[in-house]
Backbone as CSV, one residue per row, in Angstrom:
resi,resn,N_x,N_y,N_z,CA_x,CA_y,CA_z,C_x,C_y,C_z
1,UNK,0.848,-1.189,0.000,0.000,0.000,0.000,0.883,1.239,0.000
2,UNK,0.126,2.505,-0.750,1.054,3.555,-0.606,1.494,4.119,0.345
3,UNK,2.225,4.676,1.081,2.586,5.125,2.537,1.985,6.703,2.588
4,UNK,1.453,7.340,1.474,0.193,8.577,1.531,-0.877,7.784,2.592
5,UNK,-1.277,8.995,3.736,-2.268,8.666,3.951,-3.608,8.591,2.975
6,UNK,-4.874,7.919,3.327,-5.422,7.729,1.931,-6.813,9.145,2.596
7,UNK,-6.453,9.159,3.682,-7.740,10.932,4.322,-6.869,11.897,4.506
8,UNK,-7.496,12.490,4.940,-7.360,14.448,5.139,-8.242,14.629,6.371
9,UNK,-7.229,15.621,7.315,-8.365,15.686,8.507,-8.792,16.907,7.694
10,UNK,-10.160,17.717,8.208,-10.736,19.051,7.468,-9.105,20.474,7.213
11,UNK,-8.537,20.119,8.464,-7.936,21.152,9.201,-6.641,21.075,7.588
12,UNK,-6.133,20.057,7.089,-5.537,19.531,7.082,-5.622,19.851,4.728
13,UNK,-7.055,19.736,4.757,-7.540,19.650,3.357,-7.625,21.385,3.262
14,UNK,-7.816,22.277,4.587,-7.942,23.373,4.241,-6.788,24.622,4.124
15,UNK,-5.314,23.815,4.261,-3.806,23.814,4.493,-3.919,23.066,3.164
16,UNK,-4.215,22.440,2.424,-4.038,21.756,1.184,-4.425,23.080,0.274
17,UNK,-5.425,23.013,0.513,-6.395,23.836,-0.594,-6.098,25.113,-0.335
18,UNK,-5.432,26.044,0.610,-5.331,27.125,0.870,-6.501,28.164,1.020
19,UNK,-6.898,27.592,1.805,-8.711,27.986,2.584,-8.455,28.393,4.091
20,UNK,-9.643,28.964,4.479,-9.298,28.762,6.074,-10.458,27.277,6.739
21,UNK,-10.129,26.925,7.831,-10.524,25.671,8.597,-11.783,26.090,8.571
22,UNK,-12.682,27.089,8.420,-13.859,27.475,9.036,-14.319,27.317,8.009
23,UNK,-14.385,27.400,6.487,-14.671,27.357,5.205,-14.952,26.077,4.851
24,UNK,-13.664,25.717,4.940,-13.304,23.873,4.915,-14.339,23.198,5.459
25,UNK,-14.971,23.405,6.487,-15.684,22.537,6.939,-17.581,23.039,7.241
26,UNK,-17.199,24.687,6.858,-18.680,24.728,5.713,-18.694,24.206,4.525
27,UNK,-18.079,23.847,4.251,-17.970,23.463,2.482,-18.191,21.750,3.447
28,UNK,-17.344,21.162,3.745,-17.763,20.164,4.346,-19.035,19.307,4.272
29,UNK,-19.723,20.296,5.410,-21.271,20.564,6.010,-22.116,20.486,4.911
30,UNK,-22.059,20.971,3.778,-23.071,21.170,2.466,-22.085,20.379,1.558
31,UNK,-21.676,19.901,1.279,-21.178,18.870,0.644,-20.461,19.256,-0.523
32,UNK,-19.850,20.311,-0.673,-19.524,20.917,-1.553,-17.713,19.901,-1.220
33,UNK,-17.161,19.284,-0.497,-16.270,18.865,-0.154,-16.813,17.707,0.676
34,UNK,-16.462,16.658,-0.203,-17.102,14.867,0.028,-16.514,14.711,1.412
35,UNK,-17.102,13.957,2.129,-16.264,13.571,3.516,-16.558,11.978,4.023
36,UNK,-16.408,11.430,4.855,-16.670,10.613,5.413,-16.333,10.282,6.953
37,UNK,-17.069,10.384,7.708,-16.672,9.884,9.446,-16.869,8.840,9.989
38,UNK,-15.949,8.836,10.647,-15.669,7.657,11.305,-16.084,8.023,13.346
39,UNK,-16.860,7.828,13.449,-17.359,8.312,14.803,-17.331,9.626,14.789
40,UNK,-16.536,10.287,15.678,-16.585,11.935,15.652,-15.529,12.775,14.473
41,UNK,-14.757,11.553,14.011,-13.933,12.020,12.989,-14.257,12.519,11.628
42,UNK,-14.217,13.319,10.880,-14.464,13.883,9.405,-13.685,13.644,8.703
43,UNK,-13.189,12.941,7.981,-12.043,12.665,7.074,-12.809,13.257,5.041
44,UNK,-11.490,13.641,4.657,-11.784,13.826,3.224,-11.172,12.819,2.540
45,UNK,-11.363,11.755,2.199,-10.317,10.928,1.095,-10.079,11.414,0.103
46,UNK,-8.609,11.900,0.134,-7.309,12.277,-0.688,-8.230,11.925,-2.482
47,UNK,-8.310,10.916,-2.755,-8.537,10.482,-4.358,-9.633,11.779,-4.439
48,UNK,-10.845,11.531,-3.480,-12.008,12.458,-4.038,-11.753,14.092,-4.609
49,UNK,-10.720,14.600,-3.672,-10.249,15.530,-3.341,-9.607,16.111,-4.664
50,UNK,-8.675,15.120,-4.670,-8.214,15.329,-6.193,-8.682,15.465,-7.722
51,UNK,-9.865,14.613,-7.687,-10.705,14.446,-8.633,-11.621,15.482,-8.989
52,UNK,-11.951,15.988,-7.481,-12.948,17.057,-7.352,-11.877,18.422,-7.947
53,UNK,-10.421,18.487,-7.873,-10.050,19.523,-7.995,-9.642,19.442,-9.675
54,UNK,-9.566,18.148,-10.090,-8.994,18.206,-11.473,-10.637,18.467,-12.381
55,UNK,-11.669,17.971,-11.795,-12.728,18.505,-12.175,-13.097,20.228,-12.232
56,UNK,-12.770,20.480,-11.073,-13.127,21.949,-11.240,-12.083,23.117,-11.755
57,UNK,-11.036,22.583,-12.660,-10.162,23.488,-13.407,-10.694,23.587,-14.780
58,UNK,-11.517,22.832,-15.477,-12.645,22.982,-16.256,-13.107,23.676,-16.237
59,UNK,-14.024,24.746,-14.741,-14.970,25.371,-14.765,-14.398,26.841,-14.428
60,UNK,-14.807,27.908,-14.972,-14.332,29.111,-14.695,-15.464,29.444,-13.839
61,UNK,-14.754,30.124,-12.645,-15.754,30.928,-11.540,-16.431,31.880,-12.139
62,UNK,-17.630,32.457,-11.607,-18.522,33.126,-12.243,-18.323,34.171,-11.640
63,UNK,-17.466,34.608,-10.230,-16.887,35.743,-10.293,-15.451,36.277,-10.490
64,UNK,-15.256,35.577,-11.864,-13.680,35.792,-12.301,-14.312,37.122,-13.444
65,UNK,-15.797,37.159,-13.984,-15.964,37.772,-14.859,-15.062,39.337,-14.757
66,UNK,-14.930,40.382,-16.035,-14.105,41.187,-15.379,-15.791,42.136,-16.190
């Protein structure tokens, strides 16, 4: 197995993504950022994460307009 962990704590995806923790885990909350828990834990699995981000370089923000 790869020695990458295969989650992300929130704190952890929002230090990835260059967000703040409070965002991270509104985005979380509404699902805008897949998660999964494990009792009180929130984990993001790494693959989704990625997928979700190679997906959304496709899409131009709608307030990039100038």
């Amino acid at each position: 197995m790869d020695s990458e962990k295969l989650t992300l704590t929130v704190s952890e995806t929002a230090r990835a993504l260059g967000i703040s923790r409070g965002l991270a885990y509104e985005m979380v909350r509404t699902g805008e950022i897949p998660s999964v828990r494990f009792g009180k834990r929130v984990l993001v699995p790494r693959r989704t994460l990625e997928r979700l981000l190679e997906q959304g370089q496709a899409v131009t923000p709608a307030h990039s307009k100038s």
